[in-house]
Each structure stands twice: as structure tokens, then as C-alpha cells.
Rosetta silent file (secondary structure, phi, psi, omega in degrees, C-alpha in Angstrom):
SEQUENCE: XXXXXXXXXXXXXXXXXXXXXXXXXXXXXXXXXXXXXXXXXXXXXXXXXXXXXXXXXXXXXXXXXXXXXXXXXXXXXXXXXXXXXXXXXXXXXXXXXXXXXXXXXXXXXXXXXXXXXXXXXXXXXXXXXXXXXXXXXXXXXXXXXXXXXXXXXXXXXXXXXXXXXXXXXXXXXXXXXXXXXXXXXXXXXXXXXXXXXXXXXXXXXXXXXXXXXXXXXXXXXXXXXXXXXXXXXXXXXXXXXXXXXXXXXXXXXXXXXXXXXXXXXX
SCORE:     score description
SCORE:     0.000 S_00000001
   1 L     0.000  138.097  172.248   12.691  -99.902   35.836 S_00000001
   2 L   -57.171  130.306  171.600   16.162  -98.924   37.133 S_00000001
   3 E   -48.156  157.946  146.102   18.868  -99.967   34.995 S_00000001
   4 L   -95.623  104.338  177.398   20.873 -102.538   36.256 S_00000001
   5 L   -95.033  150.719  169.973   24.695 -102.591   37.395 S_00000001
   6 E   -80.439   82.991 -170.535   26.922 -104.659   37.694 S_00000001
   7 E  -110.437  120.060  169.609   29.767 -104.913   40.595 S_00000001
   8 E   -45.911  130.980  167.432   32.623 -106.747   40.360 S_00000001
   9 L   -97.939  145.857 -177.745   32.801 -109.620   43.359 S_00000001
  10 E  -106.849  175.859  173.559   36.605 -110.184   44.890 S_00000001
  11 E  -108.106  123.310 -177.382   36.398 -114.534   46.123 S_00000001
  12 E  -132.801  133.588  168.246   37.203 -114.098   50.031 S_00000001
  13 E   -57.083  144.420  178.894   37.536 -116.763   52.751 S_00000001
  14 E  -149.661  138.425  169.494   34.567 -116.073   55.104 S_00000001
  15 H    87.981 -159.381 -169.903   33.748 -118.134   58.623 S_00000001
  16 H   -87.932    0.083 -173.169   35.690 -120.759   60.817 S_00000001
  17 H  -140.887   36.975  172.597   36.183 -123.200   57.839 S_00000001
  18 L    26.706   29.796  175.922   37.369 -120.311   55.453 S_00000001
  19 E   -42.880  141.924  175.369   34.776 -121.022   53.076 S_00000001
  20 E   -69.787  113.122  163.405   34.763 -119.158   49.359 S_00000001
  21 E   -87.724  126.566  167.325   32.525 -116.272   49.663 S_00000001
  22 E   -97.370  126.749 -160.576   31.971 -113.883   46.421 S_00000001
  23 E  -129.399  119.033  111.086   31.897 -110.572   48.443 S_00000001
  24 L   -63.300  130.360  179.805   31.540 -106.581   47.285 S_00000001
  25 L   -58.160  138.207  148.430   31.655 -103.790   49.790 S_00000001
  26 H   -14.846  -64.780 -173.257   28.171 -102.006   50.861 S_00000001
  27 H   -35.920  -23.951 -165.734   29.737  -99.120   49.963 S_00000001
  28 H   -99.738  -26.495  162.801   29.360  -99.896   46.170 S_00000001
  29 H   -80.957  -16.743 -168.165   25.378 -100.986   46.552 S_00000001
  30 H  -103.556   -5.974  170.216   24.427  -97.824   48.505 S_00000001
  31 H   -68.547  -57.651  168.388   26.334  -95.934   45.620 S_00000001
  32 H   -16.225  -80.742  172.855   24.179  -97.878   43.070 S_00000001
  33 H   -45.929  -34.501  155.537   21.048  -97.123   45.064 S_00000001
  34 H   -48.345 -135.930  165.040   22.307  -93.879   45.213 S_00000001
  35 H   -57.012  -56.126 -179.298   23.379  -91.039   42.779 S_00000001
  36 H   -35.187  -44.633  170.574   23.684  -94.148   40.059 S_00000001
  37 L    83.961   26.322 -168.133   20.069  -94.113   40.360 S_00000001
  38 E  -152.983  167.762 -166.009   20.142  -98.105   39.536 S_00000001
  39 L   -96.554   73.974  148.861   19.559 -101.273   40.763 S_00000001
  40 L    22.703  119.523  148.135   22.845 -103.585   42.458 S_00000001
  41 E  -144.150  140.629 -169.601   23.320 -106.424   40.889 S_00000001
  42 E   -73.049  140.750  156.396   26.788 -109.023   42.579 S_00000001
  43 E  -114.064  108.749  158.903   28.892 -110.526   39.513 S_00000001
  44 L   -25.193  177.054  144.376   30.532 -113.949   41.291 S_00000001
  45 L  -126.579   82.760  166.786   33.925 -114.134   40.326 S_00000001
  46 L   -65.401  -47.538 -139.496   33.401 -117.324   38.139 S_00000001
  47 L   127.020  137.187  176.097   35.088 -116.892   35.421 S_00000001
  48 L    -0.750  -69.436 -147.828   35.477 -116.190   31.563 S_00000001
  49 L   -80.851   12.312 -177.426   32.291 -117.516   30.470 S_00000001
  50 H   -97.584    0.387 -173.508   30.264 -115.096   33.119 S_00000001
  51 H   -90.087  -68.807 -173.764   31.129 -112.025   30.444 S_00000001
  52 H   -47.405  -67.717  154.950   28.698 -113.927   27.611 S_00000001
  53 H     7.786  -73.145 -142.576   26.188 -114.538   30.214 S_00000001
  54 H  -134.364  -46.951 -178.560   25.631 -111.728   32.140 S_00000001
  55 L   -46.470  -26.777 -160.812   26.446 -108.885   29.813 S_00000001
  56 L   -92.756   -3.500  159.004   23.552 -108.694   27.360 S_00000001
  57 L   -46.019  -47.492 -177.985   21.913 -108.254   30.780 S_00000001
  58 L   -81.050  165.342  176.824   23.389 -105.517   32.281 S_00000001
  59 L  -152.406   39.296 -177.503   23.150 -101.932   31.594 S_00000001
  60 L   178.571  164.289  157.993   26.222 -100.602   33.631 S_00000001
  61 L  -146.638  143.396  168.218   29.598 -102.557   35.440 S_00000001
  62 E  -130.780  120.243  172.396   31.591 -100.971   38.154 S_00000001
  63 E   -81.217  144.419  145.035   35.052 -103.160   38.986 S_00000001
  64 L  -114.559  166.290  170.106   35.866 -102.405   42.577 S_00000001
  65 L   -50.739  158.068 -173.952   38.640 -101.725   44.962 S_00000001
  66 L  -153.899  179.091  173.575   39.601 -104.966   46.772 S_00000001
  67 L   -92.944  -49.874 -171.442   43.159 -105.202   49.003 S_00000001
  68 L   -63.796  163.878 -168.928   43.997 -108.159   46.412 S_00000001
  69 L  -149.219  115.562  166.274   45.811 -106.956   43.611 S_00000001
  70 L     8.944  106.298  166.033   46.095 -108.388   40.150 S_00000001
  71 L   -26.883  128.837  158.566   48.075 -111.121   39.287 S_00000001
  72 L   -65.438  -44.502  170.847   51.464 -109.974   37.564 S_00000001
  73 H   -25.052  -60.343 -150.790   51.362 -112.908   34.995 S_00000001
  74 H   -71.526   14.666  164.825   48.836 -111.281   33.334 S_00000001
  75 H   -77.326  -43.222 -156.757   51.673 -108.519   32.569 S_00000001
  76 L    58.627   48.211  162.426   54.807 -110.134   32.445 S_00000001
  77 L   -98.169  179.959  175.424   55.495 -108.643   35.448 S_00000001
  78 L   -64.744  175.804  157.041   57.807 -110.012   38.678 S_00000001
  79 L   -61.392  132.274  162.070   56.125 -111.961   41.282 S_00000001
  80 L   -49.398 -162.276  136.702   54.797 -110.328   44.013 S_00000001
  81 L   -81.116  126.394  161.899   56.096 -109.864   47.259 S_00000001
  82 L     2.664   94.911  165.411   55.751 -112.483   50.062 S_00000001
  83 L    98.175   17.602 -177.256   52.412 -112.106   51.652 S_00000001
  84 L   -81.376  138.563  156.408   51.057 -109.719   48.866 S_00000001
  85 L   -60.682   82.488 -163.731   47.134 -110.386   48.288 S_00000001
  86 L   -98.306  168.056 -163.948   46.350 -112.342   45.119 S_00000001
  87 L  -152.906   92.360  158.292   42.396 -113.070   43.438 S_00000001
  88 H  -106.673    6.321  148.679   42.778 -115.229   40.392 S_00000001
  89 H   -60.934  -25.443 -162.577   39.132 -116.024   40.388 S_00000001
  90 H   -87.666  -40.666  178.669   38.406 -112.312   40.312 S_00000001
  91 H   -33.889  -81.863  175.320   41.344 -111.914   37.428 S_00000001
  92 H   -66.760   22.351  179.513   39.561 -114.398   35.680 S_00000001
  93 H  -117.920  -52.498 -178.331   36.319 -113.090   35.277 S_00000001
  94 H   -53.168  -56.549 -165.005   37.095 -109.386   35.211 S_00000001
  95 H   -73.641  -23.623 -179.893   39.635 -108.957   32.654 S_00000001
  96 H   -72.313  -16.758 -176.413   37.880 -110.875   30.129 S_00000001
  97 H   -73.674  -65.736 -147.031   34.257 -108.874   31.081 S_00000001
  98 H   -78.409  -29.086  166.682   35.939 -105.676   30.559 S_00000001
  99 H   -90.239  -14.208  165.672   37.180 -105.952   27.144 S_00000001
 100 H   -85.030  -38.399 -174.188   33.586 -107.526   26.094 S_00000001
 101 H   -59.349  -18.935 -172.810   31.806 -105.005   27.899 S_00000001
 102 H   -84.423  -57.673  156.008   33.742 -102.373   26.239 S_00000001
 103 H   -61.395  -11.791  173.611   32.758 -103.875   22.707 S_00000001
 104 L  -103.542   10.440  165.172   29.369 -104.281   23.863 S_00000001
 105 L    77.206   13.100  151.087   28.986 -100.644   24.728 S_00000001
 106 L   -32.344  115.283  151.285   28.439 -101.241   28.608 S_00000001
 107 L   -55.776  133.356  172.344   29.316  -97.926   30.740 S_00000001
 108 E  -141.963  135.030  159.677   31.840  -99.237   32.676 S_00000001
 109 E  -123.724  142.355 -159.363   33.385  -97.361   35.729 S_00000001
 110 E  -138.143  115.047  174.826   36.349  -98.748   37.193 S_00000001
 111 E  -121.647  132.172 -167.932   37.669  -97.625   40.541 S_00000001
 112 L    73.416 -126.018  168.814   41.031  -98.623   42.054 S_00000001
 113 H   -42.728  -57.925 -177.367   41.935 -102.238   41.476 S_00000001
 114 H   -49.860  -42.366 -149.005   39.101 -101.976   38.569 S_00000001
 115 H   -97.077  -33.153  139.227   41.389  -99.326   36.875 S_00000001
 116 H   -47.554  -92.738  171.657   44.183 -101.496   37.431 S_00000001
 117 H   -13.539  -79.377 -168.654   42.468 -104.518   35.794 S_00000001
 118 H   -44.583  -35.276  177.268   41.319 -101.891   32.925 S_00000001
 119 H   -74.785  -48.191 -173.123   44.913 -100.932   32.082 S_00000001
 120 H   -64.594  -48.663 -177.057   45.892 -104.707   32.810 S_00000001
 121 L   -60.740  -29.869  178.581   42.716 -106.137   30.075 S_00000001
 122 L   -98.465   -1.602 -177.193   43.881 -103.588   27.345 S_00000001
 123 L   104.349   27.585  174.321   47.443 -104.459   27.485 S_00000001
 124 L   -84.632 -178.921  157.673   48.985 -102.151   30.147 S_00000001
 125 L  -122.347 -170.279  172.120   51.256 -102.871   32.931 S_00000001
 126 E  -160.278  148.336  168.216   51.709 -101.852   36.813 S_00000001
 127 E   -70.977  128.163 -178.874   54.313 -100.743   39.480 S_00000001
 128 L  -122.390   32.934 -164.528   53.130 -102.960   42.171 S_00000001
 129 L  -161.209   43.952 -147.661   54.916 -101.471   44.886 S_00000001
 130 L   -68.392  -29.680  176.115   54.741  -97.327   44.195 S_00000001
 131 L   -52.763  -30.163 -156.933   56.511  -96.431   47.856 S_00000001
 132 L  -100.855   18.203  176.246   59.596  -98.437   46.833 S_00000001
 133 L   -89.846   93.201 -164.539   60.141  -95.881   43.979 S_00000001
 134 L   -39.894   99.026  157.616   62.943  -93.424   43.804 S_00000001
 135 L    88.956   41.545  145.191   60.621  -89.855   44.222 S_00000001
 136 L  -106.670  156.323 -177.538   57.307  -91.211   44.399 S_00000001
 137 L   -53.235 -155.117  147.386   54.488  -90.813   47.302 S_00000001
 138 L  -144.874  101.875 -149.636   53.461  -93.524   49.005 S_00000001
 139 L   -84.597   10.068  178.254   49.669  -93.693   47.719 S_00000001
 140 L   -93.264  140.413  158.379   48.518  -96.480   50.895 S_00000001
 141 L  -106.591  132.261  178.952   46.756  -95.319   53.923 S_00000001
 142 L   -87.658  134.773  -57.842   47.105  -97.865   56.746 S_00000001
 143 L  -138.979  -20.859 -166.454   44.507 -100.550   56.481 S_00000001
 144 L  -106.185   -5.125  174.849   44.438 -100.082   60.477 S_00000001
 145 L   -50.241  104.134 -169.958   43.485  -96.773   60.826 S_00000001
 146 L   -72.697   -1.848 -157.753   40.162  -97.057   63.061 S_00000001
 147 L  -113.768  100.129  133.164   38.872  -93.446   62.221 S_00000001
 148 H    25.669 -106.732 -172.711   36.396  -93.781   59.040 S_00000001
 149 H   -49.498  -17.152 -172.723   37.015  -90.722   58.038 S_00000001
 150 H   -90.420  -43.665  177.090   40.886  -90.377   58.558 S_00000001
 151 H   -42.964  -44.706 -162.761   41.163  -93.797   56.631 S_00000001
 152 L  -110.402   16.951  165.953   39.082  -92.635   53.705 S_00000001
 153 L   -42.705  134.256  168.562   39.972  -89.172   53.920 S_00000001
 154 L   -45.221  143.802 -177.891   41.361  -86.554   50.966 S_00000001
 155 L  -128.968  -90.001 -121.962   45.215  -87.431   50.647 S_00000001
 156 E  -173.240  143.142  179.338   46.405  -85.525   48.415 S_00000001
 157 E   -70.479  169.818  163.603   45.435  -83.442   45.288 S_00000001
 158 E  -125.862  153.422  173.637   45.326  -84.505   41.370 S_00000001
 159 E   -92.511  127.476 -162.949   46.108  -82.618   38.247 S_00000001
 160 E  -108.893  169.889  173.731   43.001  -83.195   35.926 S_00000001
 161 L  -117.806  115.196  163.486   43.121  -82.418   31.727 S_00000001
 162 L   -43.526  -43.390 -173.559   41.265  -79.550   31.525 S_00000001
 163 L  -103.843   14.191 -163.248   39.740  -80.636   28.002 S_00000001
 164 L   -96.068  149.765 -174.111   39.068  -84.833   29.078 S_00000001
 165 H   -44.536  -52.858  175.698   35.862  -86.752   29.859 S_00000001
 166 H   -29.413  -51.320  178.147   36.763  -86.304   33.641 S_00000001
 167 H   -71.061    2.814 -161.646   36.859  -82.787   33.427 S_00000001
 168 H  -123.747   -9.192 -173.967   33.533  -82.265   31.578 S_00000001
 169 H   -86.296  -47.337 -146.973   32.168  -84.381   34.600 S_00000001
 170 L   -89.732  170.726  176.718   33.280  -82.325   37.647 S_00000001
 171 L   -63.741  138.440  173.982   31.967  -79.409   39.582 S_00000001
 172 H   -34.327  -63.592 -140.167   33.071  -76.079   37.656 S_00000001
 173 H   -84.092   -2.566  171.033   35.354  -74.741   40.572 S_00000001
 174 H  -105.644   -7.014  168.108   37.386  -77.946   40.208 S_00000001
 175 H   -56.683  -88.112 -160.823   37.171  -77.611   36.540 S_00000001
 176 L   -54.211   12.649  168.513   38.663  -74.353   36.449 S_00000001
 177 L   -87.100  -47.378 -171.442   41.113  -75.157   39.110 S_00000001
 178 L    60.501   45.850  173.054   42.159  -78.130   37.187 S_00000001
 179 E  -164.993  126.868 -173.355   42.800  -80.004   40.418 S_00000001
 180 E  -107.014  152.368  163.277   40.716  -82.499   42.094 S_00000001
 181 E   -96.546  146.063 -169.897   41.169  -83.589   45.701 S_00000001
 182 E  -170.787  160.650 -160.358   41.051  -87.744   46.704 S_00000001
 183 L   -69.548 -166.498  152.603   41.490  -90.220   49.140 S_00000001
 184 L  -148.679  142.351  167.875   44.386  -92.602   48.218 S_00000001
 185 L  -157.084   69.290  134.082   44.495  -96.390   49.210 S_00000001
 186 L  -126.287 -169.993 -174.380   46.640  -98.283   46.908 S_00000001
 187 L  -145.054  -23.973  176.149   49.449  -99.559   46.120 S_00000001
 188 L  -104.784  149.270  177.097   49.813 -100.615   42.779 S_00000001
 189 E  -143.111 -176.544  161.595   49.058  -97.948   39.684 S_00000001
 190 E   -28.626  124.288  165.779   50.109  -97.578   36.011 S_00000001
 191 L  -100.272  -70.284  159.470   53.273  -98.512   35.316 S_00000001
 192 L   -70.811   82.762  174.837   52.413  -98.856   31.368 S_00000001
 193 L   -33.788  160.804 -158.275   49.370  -96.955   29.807 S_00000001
 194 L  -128.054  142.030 -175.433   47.409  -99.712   28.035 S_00000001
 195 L   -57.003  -17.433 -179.656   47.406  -98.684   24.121 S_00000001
 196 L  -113.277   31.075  170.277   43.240  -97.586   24.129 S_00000001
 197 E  -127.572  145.082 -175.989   43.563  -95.577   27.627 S_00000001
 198 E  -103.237  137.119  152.194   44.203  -91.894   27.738 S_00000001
 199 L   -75.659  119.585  173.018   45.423  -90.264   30.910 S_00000001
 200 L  -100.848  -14.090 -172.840   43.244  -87.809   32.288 S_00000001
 201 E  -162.811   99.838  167.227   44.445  -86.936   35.723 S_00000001
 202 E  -111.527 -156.999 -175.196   47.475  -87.193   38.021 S_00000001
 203 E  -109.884  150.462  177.536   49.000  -87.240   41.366 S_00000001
 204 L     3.226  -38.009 -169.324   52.001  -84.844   42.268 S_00000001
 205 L   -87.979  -28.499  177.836   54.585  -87.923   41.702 S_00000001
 206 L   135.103  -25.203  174.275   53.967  -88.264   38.311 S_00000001
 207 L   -40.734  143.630  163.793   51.271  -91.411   39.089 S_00000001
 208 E  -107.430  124.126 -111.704   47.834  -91.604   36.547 S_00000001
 209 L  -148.456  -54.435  168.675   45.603  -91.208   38.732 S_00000001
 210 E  -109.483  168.414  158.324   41.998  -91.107   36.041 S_00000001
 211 E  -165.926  157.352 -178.863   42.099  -92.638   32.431 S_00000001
 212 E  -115.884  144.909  158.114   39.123  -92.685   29.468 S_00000001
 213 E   -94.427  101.204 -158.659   38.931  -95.613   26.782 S_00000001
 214 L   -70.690  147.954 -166.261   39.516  -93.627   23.858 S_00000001
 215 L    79.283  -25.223  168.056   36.789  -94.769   21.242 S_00000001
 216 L   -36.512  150.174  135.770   34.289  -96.563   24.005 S_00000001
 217 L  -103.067   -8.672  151.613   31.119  -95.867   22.684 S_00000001
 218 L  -103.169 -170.342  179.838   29.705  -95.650   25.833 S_00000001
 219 L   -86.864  159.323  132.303   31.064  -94.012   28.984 S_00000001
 220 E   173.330  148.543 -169.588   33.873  -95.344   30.502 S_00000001
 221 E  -128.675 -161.054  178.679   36.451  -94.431   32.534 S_00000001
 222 E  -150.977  152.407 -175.548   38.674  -95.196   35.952 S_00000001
 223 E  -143.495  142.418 -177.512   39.654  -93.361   38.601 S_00000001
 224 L  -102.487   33.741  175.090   42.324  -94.465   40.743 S_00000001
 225 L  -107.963 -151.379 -148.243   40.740  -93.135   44.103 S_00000001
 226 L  -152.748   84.203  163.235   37.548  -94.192   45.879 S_00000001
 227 H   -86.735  -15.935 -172.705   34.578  -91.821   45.350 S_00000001
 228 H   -94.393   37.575  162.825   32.019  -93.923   46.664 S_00000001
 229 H   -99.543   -7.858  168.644   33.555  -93.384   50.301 S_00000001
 230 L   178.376   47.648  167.504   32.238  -89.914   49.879 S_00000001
 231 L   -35.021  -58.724  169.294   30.047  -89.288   47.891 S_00000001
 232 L   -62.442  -21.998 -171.219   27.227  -88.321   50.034 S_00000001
 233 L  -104.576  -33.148 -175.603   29.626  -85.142   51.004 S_00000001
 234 L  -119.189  116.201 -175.398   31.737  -84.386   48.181 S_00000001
 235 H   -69.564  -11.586  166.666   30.072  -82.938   44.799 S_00000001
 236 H   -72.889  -41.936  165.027   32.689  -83.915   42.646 S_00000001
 237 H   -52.301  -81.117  165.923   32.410  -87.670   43.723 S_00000001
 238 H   -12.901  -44.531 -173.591   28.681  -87.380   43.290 S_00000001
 239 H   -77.193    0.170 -156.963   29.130  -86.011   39.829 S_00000001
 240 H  -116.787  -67.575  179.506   31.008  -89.042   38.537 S_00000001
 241 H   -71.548  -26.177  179.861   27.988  -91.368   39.179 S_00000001
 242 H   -73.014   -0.945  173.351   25.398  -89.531   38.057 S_00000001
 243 H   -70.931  -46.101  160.841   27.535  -89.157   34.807 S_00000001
 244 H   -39.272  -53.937 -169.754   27.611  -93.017   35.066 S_00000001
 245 H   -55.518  -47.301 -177.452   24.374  -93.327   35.901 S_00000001
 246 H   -82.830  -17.384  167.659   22.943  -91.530   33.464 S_00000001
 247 H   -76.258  -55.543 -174.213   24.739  -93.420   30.636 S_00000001
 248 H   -32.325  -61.981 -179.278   23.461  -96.833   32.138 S_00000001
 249 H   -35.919  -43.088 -177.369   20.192  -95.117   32.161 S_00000001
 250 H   -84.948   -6.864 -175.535   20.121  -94.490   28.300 S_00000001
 251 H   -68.138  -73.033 -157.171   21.848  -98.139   27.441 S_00000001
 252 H   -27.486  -56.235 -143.652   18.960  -99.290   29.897 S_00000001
 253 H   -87.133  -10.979  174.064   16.374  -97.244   28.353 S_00000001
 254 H   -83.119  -36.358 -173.888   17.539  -98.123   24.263 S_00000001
 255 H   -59.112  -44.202 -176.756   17.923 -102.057   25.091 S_00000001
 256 H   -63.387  -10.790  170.386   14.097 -102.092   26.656 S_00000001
 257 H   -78.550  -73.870 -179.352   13.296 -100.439   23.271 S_00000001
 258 H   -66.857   -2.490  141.104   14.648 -103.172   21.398 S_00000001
 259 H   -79.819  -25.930  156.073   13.019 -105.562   23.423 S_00000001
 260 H   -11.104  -66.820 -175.320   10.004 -103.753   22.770 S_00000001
 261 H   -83.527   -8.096  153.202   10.393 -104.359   19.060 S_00000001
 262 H   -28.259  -65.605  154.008   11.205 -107.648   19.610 S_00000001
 263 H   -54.940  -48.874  164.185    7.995 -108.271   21.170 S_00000001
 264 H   -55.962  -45.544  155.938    6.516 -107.068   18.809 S_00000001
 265 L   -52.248  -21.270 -175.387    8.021 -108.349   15.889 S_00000001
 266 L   -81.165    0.000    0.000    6.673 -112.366   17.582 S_00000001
């Protein structure tokens, strides 16, 4: 049996009566089904008590990108800006999942907003505006761009650590370049490194761009670009899930062992 992952749901008005929807982009099940090599499974955005639940279940979590962007409370940061996108249903389910999945030895990959959330859940902060920053990019592509491909396009390169999980991941010629190319569509990043995250890779401005949870006993990391927009094209994206993939596989393939003995033992 395929392992099973987990993808973070954002709570989205959906129809003529704006009903609460729990929603994840396609893009993130056809990765699953994809190089992950595993089986999709939607995490609501319930709450706290869906980490106890759902965890001894799982045998992989990927947070995804969303447009909403992480409550500052949970920072001590300012209030957004006027018309900024907030998810405290997603808030409250994610950050508490991610530090028990992290003690429960869940591979967790976290892309975009998940990598936010992963910085925010260990005790990081975030710039929540990176454009309005004396000598920084501006890491958004606009939201309105109708061409696919221009939207989700390479933006701009990153400087990877040569000796870092990331780097032990990637195609050689980007190894030994020690520069990866990626889309960019955010807006908020690291402000504060979270005390158990490492930086593995940034962008020109000075942004961290990847980070590892030094000490996980399984894998995980974050990246703050979008690989599963292209994936099918680019072998360095590709290479990042099946290195996910393949830890979910062995979690998968030691927990069905211990139900095994389980069984046995009745």
C-alpha cells in the first residue's frame, strides 16, 4: 500500500452563500500521486485536536502555499495590512500538527506558507511585507497573470549550502553550481530563524529561501518556492519529492511492521 500524506487544507468561502469549504490545490494531489509515490489524503483545517487524531495515521504531511498568510499574533508581530488575507482555522490546526509531527517523526515538507508556519510553530518570526524593505526584491508575481507558465515561472536564482540536506537532494549540476533556480510567489518570509531551523538556501536579497529541522528524525524541510508547479519538467523539483517520498515510504513501511507485530502479539 502507498503510504499516506497528508496536505494541509486552507478554510475558503466557496458558492453564492460563501459557504466554509476546506480546500487544497490539485496541484499538491497530482504531486502525491506523482513522484511522492503516495496516496492524498485532505487534513480539514479543524483545529488543535486534528494533530492527535490524524497523525498516528499518516506517514508523510506537506503544509501548502495558500494567498492567506499567517496570523501575526502568533509572533508578536504588527497587524497586517488592510485587506491582507488571514486563515485562523488553518493557523490553528497547522502550527500545532507541525511541532507533533516533528516529535512523532512524520516527514514533513513544507512549501511556502507551510515554511512560514514551520518557522512560525518553532518560534520564528516573519517580514510580512518583503517589497516594502529598504534593498530587498519583491518575491510576488501578480496573482493576475493569465499565462500558467509566466505566473509560475523561474524568478530568480537561490544560493544553496553546498554541505545541507537540500543540497544532498538536488541534481549534481545544481549541486556543484550551488545555485538553484525557482518560481517566487510570496510575500511574507523569515524575518527570525526559529531556534531548531537551519538555513539552507537563499535569494540574492539576503531572504531564506530553504531551511532543515536540525535534529528531525525524519526528513523535513521547507522550501520557500513552489516545486510542485513544475515538477513534471524540472529535475531538481522532482528530486525533492522523491526524497520525501521515499522517507514516507520507510515511516509507511516500519509502522505496517509494527502493526504486524501487533497482530500478532493478540
Amino acid at each position: 500500500m502507498r503510504p499516506l500524506i497528508g496536505i494541509s487544507c486552507c478554510q475558503k468561502p466557496f458558492g453564492i452563500f460563501a459557504t466554509p469549504n476546506h480546500a487544497a490545490s490539485d496541484s499538491y494531489v497530482r504531486v502525491v500521486r506523482g513522484p511522492v509515490v503516495g496516496t492524498p489524503v485532505l487534513l480539514p483545517a479543524a483545529g488543535e485536536d486534528l494533530s492527535g487524531e490524524l497523525l498516528p495515521h499518516i506517514d508523510g504531511l506537506i503544509l501548502t502555499g495558500s494567498r492567506s498568510n499567517v496570523w501575526p499574533g502568533h509572533y508578536d508581530g504588527p497587524p497586517h495590512a488592510d485587506g491582507t488575507p488571514e486563515d485562523h482555522e488553518r493557523d490553528a490546526t497547522t502550527l500545532p500538527l507541525i511541532r507533533a509531527a516533528i516529535a512523532a517523526g512524520v516527514p514533513l515538507l513544507a512549501i511556502c506558507r507551510g515554511m512560514q508556519e514551520l518557522n512560525v510553530a518553532l518560534g520564528g518570526s516573519l517580514d510580512q511585507r518583503i517589497q516594502d524593505l529598504p534593498g530587498r526584491m519583491d518575491h510576488s508575481t501578480p496573482s493576475d497573470q493569465p499565462i500558467p507558465r509566466v505566473r509560475t515561472g523561474k524568478a530568480h536564482a537561490v544560493r544553496i549550502d553546498r554541505d545541507g540536506a537540500l543540497a544532498a537532494i538536488i541534481t549534481p549540476p545544481s549541486r556543484l553550481a550551488g545555485r538553484l533556480a525557482v518560481n517566487s510567489l510570496h510575500n511574507q518570509g523569515v524575518q527570525r530563524l526559529a531556534p531548531r531551523l537551519v538555513a539552507e538556501a537563499w535569494a540574492p536579497d539576503g531572504t531564506v529561501e530553504a531551511v532543515r529541522v536540525e535534529g528531525a528524525t525524519a526528513f523535513a524541510l521547507g522550501v520557500q518556492w513552489h516545486p510542485e508547479y513544475d515538477w513534471e519538467r524540472d529535475a531538481d523539483s522532482r528530486a525533492i519529492f522523491h526524497a520525501f517520498g521515499r522517507a514516507c515510504t520507510t515511516r509507511r513501511l516500519a509502522r505496517r511492521g509494527l502493526e504486524v507485530l501487533a497482530q500478532a502479539a493478540e
